[in-house]
C-alpha positions in Angstrom: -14.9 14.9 18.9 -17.3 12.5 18.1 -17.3 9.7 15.5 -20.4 10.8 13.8 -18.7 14.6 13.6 -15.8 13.6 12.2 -17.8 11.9 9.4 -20.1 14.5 8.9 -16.7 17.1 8.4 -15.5 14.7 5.9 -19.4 14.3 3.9 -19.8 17.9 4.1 -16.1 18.7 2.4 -16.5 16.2 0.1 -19.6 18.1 -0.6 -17.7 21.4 -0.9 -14.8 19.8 -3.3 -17.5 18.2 -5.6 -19.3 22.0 -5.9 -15.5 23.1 -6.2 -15.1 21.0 -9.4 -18.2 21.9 -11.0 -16.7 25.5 -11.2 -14.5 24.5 -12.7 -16.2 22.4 -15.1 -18.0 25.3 -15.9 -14.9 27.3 -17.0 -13.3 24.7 -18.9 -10.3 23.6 -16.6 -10.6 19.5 -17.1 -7.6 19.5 -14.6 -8.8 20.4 -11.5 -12.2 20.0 -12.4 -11.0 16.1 -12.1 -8.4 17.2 -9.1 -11.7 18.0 -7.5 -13.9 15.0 -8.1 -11.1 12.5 -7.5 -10.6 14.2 -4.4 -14.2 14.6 -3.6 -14.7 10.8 -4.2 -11.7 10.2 -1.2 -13.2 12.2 1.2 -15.9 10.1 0.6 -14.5 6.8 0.8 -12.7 7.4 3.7 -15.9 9.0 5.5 -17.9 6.2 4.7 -15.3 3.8 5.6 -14.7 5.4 9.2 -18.2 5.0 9.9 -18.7 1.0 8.9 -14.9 0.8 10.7 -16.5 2.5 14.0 -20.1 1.0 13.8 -19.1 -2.1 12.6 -22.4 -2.6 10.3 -25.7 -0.5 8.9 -27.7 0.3 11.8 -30.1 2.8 10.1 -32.1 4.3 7.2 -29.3 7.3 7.1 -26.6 4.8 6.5 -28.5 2.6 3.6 -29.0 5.4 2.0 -25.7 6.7 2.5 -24.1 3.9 1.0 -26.4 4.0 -2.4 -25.6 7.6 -2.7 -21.7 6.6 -2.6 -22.5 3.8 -5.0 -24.5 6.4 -7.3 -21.4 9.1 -6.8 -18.7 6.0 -8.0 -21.5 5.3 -11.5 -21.0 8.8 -11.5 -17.4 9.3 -11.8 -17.1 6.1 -13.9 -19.9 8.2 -16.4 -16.9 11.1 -16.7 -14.9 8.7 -17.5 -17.2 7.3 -20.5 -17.9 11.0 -21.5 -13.9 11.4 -22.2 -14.6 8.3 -23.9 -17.1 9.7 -26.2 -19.6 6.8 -24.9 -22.4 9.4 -23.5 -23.0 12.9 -24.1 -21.7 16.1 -21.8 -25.3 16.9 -21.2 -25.9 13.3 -20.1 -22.9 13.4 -17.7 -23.9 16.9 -16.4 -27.6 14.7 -15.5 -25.9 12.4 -14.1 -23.3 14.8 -11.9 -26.2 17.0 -10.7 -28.4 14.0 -9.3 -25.2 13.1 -7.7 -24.6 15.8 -5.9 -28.5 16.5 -5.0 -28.5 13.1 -3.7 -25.3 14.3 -1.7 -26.5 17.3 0.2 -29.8 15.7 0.6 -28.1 12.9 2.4 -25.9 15.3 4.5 -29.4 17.5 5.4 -31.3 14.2 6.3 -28.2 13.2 8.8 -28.3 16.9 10.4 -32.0 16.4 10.6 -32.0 13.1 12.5 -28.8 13.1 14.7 -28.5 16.6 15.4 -31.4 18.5 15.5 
């Protein structure tokens, strides 16, 4: 297998355990809503991390934008965190967490689009 599929397994579940939690945001289970996210934001880390480990730097477009979308996930998270600290609103999170994952599975589509198709 491939470096760049192995990374792309890893986006795309992260993907899949970020829409995970929002279920369960949606029916009111904080627990594994944040079970989710938490382990959304790993898969993440380490799928980013495998890349700059087996490239060794940021060759393209893809992979600038790739690291401001994991940048914008981490404000993300961090903006859950200020929501259970009563610093911003649920709808403001909920903004925040939708841009997020948007900007997610856009970044997933654009690396289908330009390394496999």
């Amino acid at each position: 297998m491939e470096h760049f599929q192995i990374h792309a397994i890893i986006q795309t579940l992260a993907l899949l355990s970020f829409l995970i939690g929002i279920y369960y945001a949606k029916s009111h289970n904080p627990k594994m809503h944040h079970s989710f996210v938490y382990t959304a934001v790993g898969l993440l880390t380490v799928g980013i991390s495998y890349m700059l480990y087996t490239i060794g730097w940021v060759p393209s477009t893809h992979s600038r934008l790739g690291l401001f979308v994991y940048v914008y996930v981490l404000l993300t998270a961090l903006s859950g965190r200020a929501f259970l600290g009563r610093k911003i609103t649920r709808e403001q999170h909920k903004f925040l967490a939708m841009i997020a994952v948007l900007l997610l599975m856009l970044q997933i589509l654009l690396g289908l689009y330009n390394y496999v198709l």
